[in-house]
C-alpha positions as CSV (number, residue, x, y, z in Angstrom):
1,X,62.4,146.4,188.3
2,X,62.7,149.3,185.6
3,X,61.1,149.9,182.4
4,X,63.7,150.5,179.9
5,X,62.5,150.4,176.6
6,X,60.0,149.4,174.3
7,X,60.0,148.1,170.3
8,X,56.9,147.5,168.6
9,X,55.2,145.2,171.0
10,X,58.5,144.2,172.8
11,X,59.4,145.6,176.2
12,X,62.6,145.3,178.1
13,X,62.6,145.6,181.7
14,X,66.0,145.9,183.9
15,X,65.7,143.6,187.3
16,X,67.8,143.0,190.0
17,X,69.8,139.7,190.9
18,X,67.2,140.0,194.3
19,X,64.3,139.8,192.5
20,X,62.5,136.6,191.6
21,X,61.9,135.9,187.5
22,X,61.2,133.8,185.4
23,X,61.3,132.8,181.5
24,X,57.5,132.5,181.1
25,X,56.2,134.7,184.2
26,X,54.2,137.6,183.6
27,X,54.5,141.3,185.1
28,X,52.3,144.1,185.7
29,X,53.3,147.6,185.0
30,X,51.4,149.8,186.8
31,X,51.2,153.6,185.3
32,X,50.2,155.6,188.7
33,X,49.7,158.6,187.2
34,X,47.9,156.9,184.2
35,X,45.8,155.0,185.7
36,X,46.2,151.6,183.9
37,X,48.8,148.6,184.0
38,X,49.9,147.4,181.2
39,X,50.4,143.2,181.4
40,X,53.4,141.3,179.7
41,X,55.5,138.4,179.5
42,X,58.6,137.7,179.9
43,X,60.2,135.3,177.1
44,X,63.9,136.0,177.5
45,X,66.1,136.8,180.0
46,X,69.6,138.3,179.4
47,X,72.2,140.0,181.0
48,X,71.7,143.5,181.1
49,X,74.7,145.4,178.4
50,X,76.0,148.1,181.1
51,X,78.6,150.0,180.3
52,X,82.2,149.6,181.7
53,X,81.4,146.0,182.6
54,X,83.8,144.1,180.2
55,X,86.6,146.6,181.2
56,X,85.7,145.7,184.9
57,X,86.0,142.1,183.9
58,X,89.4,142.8,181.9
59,X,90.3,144.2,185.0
60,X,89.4,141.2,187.1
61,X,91.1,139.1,185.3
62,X,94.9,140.7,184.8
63,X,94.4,140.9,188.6
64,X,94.6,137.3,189.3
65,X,98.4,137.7,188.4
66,X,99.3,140.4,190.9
67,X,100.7,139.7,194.4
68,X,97.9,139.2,196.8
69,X,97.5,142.2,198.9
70,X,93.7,143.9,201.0
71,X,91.7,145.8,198.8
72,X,91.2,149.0,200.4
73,X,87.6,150.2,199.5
74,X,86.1,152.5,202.3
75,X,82.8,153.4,200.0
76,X,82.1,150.0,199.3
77,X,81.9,150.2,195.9
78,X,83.0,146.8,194.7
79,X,79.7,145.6,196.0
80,X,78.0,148.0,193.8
81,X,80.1,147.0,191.1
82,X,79.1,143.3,191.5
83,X,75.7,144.4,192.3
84,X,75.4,145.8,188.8
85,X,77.6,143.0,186.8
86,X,74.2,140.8,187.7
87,X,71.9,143.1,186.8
88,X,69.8,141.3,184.2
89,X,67.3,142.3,181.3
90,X,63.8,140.9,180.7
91,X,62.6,140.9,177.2
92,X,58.5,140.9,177.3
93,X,55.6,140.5,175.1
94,X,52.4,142.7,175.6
95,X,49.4,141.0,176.1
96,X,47.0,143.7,177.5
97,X,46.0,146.7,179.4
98,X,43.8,146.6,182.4
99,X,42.0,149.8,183.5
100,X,39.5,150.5,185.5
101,X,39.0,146.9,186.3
102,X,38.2,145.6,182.9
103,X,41.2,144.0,180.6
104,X,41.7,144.4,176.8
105,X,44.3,143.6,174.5
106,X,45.5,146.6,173.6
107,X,49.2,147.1,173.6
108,X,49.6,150.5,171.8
109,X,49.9,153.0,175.0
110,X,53.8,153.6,176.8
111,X,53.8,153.6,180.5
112,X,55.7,156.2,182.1
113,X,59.6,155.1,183.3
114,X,59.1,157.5,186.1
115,X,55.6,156.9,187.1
116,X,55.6,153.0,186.9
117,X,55.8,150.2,188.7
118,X,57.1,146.6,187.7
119,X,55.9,143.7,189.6
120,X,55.3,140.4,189.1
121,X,51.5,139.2,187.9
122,X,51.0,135.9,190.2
123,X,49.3,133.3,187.5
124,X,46.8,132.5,189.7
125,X,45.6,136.0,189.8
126,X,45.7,136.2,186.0
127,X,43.6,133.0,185.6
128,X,41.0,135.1,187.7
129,X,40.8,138.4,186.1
130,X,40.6,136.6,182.2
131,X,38.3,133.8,183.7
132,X,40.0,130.4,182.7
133,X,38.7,127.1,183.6
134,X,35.2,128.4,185.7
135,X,32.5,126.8,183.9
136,X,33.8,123.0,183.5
137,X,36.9,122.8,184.8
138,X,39.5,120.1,183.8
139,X,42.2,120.3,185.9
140,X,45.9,120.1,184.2
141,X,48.7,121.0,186.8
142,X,50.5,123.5,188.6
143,X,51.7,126.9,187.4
144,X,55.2,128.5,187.6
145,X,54.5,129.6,190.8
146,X,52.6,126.8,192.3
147,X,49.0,127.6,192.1
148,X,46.5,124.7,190.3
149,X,45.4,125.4,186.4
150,X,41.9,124.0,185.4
151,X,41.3,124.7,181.7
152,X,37.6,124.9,180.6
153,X,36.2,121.8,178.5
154,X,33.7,123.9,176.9
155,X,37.0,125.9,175.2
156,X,37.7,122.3,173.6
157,X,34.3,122.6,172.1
158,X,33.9,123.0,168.5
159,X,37.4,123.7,168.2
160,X,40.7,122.2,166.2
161,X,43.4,121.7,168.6
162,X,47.1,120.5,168.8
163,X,49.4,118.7,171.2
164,X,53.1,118.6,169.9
165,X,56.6,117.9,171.4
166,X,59.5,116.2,171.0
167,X,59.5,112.3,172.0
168,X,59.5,111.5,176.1
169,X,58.0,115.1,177.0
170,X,54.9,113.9,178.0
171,X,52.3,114.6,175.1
172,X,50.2,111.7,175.2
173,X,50.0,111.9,178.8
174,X,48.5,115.0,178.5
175,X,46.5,113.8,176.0
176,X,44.9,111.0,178.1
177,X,43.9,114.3,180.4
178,X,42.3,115.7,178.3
179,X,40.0,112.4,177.4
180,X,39.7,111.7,181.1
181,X,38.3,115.2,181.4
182,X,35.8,115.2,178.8
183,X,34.1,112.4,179.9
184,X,34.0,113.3,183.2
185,X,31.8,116.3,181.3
186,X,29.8,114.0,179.2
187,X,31.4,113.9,176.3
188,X,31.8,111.7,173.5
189,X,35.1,111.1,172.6
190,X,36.9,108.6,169.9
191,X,40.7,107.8,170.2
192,X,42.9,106.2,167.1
193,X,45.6,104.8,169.3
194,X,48.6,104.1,167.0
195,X,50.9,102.0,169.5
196,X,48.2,100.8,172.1
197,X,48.9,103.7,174.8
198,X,45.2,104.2,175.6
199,X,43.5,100.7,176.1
200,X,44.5,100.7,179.5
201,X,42.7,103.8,180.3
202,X,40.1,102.4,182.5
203,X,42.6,100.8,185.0
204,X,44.5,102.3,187.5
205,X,48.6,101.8,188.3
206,X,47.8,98.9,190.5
207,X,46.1,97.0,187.8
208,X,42.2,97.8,189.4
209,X,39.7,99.2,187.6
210,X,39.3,102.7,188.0
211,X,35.7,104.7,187.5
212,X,36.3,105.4,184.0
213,X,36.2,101.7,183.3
214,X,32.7,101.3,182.2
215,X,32.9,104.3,180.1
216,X,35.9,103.1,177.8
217,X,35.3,100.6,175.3
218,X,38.4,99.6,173.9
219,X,37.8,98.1,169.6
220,X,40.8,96.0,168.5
221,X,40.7,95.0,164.9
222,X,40.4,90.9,163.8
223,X,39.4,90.6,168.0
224,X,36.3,92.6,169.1
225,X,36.0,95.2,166.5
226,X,34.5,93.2,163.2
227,X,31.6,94.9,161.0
228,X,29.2,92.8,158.3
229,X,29.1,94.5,154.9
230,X,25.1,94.7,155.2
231,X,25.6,97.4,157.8
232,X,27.4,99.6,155.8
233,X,26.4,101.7,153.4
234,X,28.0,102.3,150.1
235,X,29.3,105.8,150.4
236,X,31.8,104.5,152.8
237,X,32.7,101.8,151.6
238,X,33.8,103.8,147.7
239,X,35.5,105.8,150.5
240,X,37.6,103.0,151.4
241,X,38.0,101.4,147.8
242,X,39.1,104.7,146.2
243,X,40.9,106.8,149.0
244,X,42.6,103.9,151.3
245,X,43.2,101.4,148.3
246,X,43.5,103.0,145.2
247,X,40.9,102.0,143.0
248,X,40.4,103.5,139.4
249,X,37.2,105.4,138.8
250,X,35.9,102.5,135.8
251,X,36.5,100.4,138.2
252,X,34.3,102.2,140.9
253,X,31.9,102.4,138.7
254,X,31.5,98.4,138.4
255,X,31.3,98.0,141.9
256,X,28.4,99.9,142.5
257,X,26.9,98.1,139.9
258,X,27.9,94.7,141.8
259,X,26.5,96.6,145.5
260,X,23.6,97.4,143.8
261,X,23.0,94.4,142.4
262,X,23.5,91.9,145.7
263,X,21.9,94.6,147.7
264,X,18.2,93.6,145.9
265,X,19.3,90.7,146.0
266,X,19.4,90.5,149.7
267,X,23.2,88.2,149.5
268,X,25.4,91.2,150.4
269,X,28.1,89.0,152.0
270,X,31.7,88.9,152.0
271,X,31.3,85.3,150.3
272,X,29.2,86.5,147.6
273,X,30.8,89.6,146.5
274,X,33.7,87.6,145.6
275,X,31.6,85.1,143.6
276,X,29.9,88.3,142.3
277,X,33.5,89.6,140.9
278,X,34.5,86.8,139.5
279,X,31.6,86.3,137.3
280,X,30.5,89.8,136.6
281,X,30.6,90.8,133.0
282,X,33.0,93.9,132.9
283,X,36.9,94.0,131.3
284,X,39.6,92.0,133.0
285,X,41.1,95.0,134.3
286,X,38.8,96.1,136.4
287,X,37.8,92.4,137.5
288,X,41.9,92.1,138.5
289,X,41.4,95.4,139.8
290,X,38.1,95.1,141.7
291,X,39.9,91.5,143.1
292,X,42.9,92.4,144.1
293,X,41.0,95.2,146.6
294,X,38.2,92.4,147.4
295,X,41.0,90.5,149.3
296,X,42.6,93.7,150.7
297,X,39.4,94.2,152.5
298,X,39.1,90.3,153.2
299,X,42.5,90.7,154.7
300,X,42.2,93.3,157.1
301,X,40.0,91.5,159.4
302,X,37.5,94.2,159.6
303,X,34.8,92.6,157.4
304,X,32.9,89.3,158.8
305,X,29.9,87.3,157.5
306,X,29.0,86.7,161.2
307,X,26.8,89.2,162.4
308,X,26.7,88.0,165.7
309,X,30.5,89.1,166.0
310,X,29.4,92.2,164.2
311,X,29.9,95.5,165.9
312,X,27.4,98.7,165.6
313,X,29.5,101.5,166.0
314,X,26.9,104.2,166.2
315,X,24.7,101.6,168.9
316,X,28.4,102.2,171.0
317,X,28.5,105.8,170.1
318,X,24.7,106.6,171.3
319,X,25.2,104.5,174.4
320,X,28.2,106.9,175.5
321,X,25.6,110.2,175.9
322,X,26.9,110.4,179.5
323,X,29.7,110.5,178.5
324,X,32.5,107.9,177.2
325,X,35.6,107.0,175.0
326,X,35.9,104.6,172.4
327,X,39.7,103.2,172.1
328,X,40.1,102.0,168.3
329,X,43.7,100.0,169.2
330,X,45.9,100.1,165.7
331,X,48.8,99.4,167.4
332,X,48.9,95.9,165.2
333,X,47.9,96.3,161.9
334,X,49.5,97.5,159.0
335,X,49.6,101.3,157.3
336,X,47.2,99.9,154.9
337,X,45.0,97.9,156.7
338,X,45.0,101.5,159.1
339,X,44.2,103.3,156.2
340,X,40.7,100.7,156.0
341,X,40.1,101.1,159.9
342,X,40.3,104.5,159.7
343,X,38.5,105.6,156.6
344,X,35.3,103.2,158.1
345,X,35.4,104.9,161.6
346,X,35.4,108.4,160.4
347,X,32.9,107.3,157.7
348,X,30.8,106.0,160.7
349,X,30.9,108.8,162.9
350,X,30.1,111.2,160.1
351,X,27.0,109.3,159.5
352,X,25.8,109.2,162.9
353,X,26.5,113.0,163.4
354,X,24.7,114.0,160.3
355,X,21.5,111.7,161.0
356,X,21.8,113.2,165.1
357,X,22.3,109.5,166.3
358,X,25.1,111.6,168.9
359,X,25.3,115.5,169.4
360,X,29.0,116.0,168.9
361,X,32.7,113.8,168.8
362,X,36.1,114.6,169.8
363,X,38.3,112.7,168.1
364,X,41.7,112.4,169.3
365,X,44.8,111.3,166.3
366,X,47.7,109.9,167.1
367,X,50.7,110.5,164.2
368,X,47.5,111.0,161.9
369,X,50.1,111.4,158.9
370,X,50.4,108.4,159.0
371,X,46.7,107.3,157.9
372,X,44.6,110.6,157.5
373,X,44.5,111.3,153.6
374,X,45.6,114.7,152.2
375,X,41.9,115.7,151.8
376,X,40.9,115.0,155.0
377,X,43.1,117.9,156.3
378,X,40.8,120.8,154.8
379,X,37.7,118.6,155.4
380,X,38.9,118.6,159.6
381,X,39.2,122.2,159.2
382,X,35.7,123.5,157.1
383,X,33.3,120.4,156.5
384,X,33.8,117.7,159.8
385,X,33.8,120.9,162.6
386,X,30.2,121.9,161.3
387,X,28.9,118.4,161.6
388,X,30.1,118.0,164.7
389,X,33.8,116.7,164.9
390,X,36.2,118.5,166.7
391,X,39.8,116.7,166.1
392,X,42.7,117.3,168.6
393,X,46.2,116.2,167.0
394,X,49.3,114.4,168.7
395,X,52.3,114.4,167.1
396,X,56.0,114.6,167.7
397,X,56.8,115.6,164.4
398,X,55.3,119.2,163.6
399,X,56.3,119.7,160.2
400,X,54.2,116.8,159.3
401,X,51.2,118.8,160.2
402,X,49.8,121.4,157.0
403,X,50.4,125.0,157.7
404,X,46.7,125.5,157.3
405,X,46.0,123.6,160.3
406,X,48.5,125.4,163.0
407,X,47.0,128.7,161.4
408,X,43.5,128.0,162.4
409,X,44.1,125.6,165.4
410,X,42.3,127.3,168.7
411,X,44.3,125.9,171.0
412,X,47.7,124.7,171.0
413,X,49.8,122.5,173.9
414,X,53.1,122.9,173.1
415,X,55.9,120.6,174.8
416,X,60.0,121.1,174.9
417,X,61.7,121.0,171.1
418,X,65.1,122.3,170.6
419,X,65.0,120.9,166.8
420,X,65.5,124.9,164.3
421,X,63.3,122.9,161.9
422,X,60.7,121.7,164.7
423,X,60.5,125.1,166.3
424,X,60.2,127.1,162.8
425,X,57.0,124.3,162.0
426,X,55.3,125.5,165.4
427,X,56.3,129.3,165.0
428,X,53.3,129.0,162.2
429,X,50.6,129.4,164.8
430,X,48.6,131.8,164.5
431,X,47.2,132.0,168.2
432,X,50.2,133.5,169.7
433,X,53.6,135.1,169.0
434,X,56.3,133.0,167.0
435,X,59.3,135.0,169.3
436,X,57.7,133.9,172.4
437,X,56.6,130.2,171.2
438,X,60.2,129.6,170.4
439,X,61.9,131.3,173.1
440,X,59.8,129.5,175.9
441,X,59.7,126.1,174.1
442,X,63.5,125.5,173.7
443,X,63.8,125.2,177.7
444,X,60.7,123.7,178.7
445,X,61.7,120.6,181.0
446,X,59.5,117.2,180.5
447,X,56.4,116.9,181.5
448,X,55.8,121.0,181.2
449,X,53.7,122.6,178.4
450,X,53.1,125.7,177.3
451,X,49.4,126.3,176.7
452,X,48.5,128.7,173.7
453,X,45.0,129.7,172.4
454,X,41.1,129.8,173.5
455,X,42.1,127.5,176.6
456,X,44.1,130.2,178.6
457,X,42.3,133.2,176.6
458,X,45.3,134.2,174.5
459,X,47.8,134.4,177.7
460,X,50.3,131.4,177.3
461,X,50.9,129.9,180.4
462,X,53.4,127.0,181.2
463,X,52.1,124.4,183.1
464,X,53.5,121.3,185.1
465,X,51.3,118.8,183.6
466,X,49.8,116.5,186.9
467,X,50.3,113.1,187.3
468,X,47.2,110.1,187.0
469,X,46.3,107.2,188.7
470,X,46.1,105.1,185.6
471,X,48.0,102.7,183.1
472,X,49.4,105.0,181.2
473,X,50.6,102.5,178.6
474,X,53.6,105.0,177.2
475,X,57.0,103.5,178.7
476,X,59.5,102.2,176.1
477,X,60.0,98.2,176.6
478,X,63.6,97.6,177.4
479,X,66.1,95.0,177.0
480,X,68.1,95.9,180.1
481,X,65.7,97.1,182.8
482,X,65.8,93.5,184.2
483,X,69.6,93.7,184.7
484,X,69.9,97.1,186.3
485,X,68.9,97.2,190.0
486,X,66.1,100.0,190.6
487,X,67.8,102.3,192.8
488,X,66.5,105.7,194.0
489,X,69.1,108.2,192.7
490,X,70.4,111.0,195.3
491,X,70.8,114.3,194.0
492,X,74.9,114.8,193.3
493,X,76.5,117.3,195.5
494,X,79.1,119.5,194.5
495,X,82.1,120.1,196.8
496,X,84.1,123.3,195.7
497,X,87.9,122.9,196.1
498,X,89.1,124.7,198.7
């Protein structure tokens, strides 16, 4: 390999149909007479533009027509000329200079064409020199070239992340890693599971349980996840009535009034705050108001009189300091009964956090367009990381995700989209180039993810995400898997025409 030229922070590199790269690999071009290597990626690669090719091809092709005859060529030089048709050209991305020993990002030297030396940077030895994954590993699959990648848990710490792709790639899959791997470092973790892929976490493919089991407590609305009114406190639930449900600020104002009042009282039930609205003293509108939000909350299930099906959240959340997952399983209620679930939860873990009932929670959201409210964005970013809530997003739908958010994400796991509209959402990142997230992303095959931010320290690396023992809950239901046989498929072979 040859460097050829450089543009801004773009190198291109001509290689050799003999030598071995890849879309994603990195190279190290060592300046002998410098000193220092300079360490890049490789995002594209294209056929190198030498001249007199397309005449040679021309030339190729108006001799198909001629009578067949033996090419005399006592030089060999057909072989040469073939040689050089495949000669291919590697665009890169800087990412460093190591000297001496000791690596920093500093792109702003040129290596010498005549004193250098291109060769490829084996991912494994990266991983070493930059330090990934030492102090808690969590191991996530295989590189390019075949060597393990364990990501740190403490670079999950603290931090906003993102795991985006386009449907079937494999993101919640990864996802459940990631979990698994923070509990097995003692963390606290919370999971709103939209469609029920995560409740079978603690059970492995043969239906046993596996050793997470006792650390996963799986909450399904209207079944095992019910809460009394006298165990929560107002704030949150003026969260619920004005953000999830709408209700008008006079009408706020009369239901504290009504709290207050039952709370001395010592009757705050679900029974009589009705009987409370109904004969409270304040304008019909706000009593239609104030009902017609009584029997939303009535009707989501959440709320009980019965305190002995009554479920302590924060008791759950203290008992999990070794480490644990709660599931909250929304996979069958409805976007505004979600909108309830959700708003109490992250009221609830809020309060826990800020009276240091549990150090820290990562909270993992599934689709969370679809019942995070628009303030709760900037909150996620500023307010909730300070308490003590560090949020990882799954989506498959990128644009649906604020700008704000990919521009201060630390770490971002990127799955295959070919989508212009997708791909120009995700170029937004701030953590890494938008030429190389696009380039690399477009041909990602399934279950491979390119890993951007804090994680890998700033390299991206692709990855072939590893497999689990466990119910991963994420196969589509179909009509006609019955009436196919299972078969294993043989790879095709091709027979050229002789």
């Amino acid at each position: 390999m040859k460097l050829y030229k450089k543009a801004g922070n773009t190198l291109q590199i001509l290689s050799f149909p003999s030598e071995d790269v890849e879309k994603g690999s990195y190279l190290l071009i060592e300046d002998l007479k410098a000193g220092r290597s300079m360490i890049v990626q490789v995002i594209d690669i294209q056929f190198a533009n030498v001249p007199g090719v397309m005449e040679e091809f021309l030339r190729e092709l108006s001799a198909e027509d001629r009578v067949e005859g033996e090419d005399f060529d006592p030089l060999d030089i057909s072989s040469h000329i073939l040689y050089v048709q495949d000669t291919r050209l590697l665009v890169c991305k800087i990412h460093g200079t190591l000297e001496n020993g000791s690596l920093r990002f500093d792109g702003s030297w040129l290596p010498s064409r005549t004193h250098s030396r291109v060769r490829r940077l084996p991912v494994k030895r990266l991983v070493e020199m930059v330090g990934v994954g030492r102090r808690l590993p969590i191991q996530v699959g295989e590189t390019m070239d075949g060597s393990k990648l364990t990501i740190d848990a403490s670079s999950l710490d603290g931090k906003l992340n993102i795991i985006t792709g386009k449907k079937g790639t494999g993101k919640s899959h990864f996802s459940k890693l990631l979990v698994l791997g923070l509990i097995d470092h003692g963390a606290t973790v919370v999971v709103l599971d939209l469609n029920g892929e995560y409740v079978n976490l603690g059970f492995a493919r043969d239906g046993s349980r596996n050793r997470y089991h006792k650390a996963i407590k799986v909450l399904k609305p209207r079944e095992n996840f019910k809460v009394a009114l006298s165990q929560i406190d107002l704030s949150i639930i003026m969260r619920i009535l004005i953000h999830s449900l709408g209700l008008p600020e006079a009408s706020a104002r009369e239901f504290r009034r009504i709290w207050r009042f039952l709370e001395e009282e010592k009757r705050l039930t679900l029974h009589d705050l009705g009987e409370a609205i109904k004969n409270w003293n304040c304008n019909v509108h706000v009593r239609d108001a104030l009902y017609s939000r009584y029997y939303a909350l009535l009707r989501s299930g959440l709320f009980t009189d019965n305190l002995a099906e009554a479920v302590f959240l924060e008791r759950i959340l203290e008992g999990m300091k070794r480490g644990g997952a709660i599931i909250i399983d929304l996979s069958d209620t409805s976007p505004s009964d979600r909108k309830i679930i959700v708003e109490y939860v992250l009221g609830k873990i809020q309060e826990a956090l800020a009276q240091w009932r549990v150090r820290a929670v990562f909270l993992f959201a599934e689709e969370a367009h679809l019942y995070l409210r628009e303030t709760y964005w900037d909150d996620i970013i500023t307010r909730m990381r300070h308490f003590g809530l560090f949020t990882t997003f799954i989506t498959n739908q990128p644009n649906t995700i604020k700008e704000s958010i990919y521009r201060q994400a630390d770490n971002i796991f990127l799955f295959n989209f070919v989508n212009e509209h997708d791909l120009e959402a995700i170029s937004r990142a701030s953590r890494a180039d938008a030429e190389t997230v696009i380039s690399i992303v477009r041909d990602l095959p399934p279950h491979h993810c390119l890993i951007l931010g804090e994680a890998v320290k700033d390299f991206p690396i692709v990855v072939k995400v590893r497999p689990m023992d466990i119910q991963t809950m994420g196969h589509t239901r179909l009509f006609f898997e019955d009436k196919i046989p299972k078969v294993h498929e043989s790879p095709i072979k091709v027979h050229e025409a002789s």
